[in-house]
N, C-alpha and C positions, 0 to 999 in steps of 0.2 A: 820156337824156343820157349815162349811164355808156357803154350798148353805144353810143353813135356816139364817144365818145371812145377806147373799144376798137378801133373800128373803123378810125378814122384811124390810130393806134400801129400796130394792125398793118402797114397800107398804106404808111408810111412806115418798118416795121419797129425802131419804137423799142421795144425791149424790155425795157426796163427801165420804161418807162411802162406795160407792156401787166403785167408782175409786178409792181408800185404796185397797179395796176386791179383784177388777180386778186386779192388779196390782201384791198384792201378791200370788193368782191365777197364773199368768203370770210366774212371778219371781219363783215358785214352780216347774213348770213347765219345764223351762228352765236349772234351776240349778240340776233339777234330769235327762234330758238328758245330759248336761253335766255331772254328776257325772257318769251315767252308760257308757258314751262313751271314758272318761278317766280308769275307770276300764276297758272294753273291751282293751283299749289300750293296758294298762298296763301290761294284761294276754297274751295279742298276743307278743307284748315284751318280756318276758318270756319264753314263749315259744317257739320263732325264737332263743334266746339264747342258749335255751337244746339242740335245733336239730342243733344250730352251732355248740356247743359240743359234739353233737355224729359227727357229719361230718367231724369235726377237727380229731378224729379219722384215722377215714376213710381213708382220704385224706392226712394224716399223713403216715399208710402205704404202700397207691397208691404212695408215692414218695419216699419210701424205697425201694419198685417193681422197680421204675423206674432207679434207680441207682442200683440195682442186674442187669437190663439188661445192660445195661452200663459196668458193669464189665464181664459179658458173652460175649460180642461180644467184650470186649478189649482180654481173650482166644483165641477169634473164630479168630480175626484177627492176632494174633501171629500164630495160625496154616498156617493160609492165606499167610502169610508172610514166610513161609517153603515150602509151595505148590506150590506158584508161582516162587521162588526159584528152586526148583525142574523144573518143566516146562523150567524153561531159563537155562538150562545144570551145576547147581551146584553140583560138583561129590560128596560133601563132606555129602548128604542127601540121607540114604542107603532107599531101597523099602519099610521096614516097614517104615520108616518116612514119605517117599511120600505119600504111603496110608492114615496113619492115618491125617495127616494132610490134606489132600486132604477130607477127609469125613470131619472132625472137621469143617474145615473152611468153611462146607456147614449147619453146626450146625444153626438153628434160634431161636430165640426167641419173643413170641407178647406180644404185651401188653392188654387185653382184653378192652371190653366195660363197665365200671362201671356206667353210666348214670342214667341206670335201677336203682339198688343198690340207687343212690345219691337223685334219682327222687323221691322214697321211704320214703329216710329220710326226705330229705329235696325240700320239691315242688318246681314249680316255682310260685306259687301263694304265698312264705315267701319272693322273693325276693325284693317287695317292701318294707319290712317292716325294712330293709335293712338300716341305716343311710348313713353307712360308703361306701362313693364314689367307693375307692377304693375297700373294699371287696365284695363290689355289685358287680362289673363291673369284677374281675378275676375268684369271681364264677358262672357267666354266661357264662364266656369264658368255664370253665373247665365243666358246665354242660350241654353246643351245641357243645360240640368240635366233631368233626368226627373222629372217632377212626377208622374208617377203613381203613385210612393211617400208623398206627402203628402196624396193628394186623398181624399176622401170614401170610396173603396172599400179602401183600407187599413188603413181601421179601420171598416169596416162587419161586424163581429162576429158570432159565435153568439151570445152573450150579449148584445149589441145585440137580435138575431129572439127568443130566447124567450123572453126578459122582457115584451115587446111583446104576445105570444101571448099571457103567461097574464091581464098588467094588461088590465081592459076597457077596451075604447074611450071609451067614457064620462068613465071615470077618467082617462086619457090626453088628453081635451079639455080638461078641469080642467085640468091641469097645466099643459100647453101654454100656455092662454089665460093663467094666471095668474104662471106661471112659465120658461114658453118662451125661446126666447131672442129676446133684445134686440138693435134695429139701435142700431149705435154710430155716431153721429153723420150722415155720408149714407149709409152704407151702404158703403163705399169701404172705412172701416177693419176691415167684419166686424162679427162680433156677440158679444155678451155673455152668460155666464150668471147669473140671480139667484143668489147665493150659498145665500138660504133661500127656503123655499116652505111658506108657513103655509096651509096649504089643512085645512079640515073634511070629509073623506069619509062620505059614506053610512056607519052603524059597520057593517050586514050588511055589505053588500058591502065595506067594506075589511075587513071579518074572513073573507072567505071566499079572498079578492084576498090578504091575509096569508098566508093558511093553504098557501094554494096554492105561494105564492112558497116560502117553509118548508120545505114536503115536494120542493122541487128544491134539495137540496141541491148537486146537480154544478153552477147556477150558482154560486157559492161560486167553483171552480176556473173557470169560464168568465170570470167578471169581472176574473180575476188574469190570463186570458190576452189580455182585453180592453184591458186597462191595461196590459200589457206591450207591447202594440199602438199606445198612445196613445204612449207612451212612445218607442216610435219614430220615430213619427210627428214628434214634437217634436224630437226628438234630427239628423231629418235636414233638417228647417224651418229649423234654427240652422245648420246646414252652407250652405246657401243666403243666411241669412239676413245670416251674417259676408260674404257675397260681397258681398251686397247695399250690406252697409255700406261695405266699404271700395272699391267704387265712388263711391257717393257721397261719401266722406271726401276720394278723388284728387282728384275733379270739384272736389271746393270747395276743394284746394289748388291746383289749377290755373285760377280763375276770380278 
């Protein structure tokens, strides 16, 4: 319809008809890239919303994880705190204390790589679509972070290996079984450790398993370096951890 009435204007070279014609041509044109580029918008809007909604999830129980390890090694260093004890000549912490404490306090805990998982839901190709300064910028942080400083092999210690070496295995299933650690809830939030561990040992072999521990006096200094470890560990969980959070804190100001 448009080109046959263009077409007559010209033919009769009414031009002021045929610049009308051009013009709402133009104007047609324009207003229908705009309308399909604000729809496209509005759909990628939408949908950076959902996947911040599954991600708030997510990232909701990656920081309940992260406070179960937090209460695991506040256990693990109350054992620590018996074991080193022991070591600087306190009479009043009998063999089975030593032992168990002395394995506990080599107890670890990681915090895995959820990246993968995040990468998944949520790309990095949503992150422009991002408004909010702030929740752009914490869940970059929490989707490049390097886990490999928190995971299991960063505090996989000396003092962790030769404590191991000299407790026997035996004694080490006892523990385990009776004071090992604990799944917390499904398994999602991590695991827990029994604060005490009232276990009866064989008296020979916990007196030999004592003695032994005793005469390695250099763990004493391995356990301080082990815990300086943990210590880290922790210290760079909460650097992550604070991202995590005020991810989710944005999400749920903007929902």
């Amino acid at each position: 319809m448009i080109l046959r009435r263009v077409t007559h204007h010209l033919r009769t070279q009414n031009w002021t008809a045929v610049a009308i014609e051009f013009v709402l041509i133009v104007a047609g044109v324009f207003l229908g890239i705009v309308a399909a580029n604000w729809n496209q918008e509005r759909l990628q809007r939408r949908q950076t919303a959902e996947l911040l909604e599954q991600l708030d999830r997510e990232l909701g129980i990656f920081v309940r994880y992260i406070d179960g390890v937090e209460r695991y090694y506040r256990s693990a260093g109350a054992y620590g705190d018996r074991a080193a004890a022991a070591w600087n000549g306190d009479p009043t912490i009998t063999d089975d204390e030593f032992i168990i404490a002395a394995y506990q306090a080599s107890q670890i805990n990681g915090i895995g790589n959820n990246t993968d998982v995040w990468a998944t839901i949520f790309g990095a190709d949503h992150l422009r679509d991002i408004k909010d300064p702030l929740l752009r910028q914490n869940l970059a942080v929490v989707m490049s972070y390097d886990y490999s400083i928190i995971d299991l092999d960063s505090v996989s210690s000396r003092y962790r290996e030769e404590v191991r070496k000299i407790i026997p295995g035996s004694i080490q299933a006892q523990i385990r079984e009776r004071c090992g650690d604990r799944v917390i809830g499904d398994a999602r939030f991590g695991y827990e450790l029994p604060s005490t561990c009232n276990i009866k040992l064989e008296p020979k072999e916990s007196e030999r398993t004592a003695s032994r521990l005793r005469a390695r006096t250099d763990l004493a200094g391995e356990l301080h370096w082990h815990r300086a470890a943990v210590a880290n560990q922790i210290t760079q969980a909460n650097i992550i951890k604070e991202a995590a959070r005020i991810v989710t804190e944005r999400i749920g100001a903007d929902t």
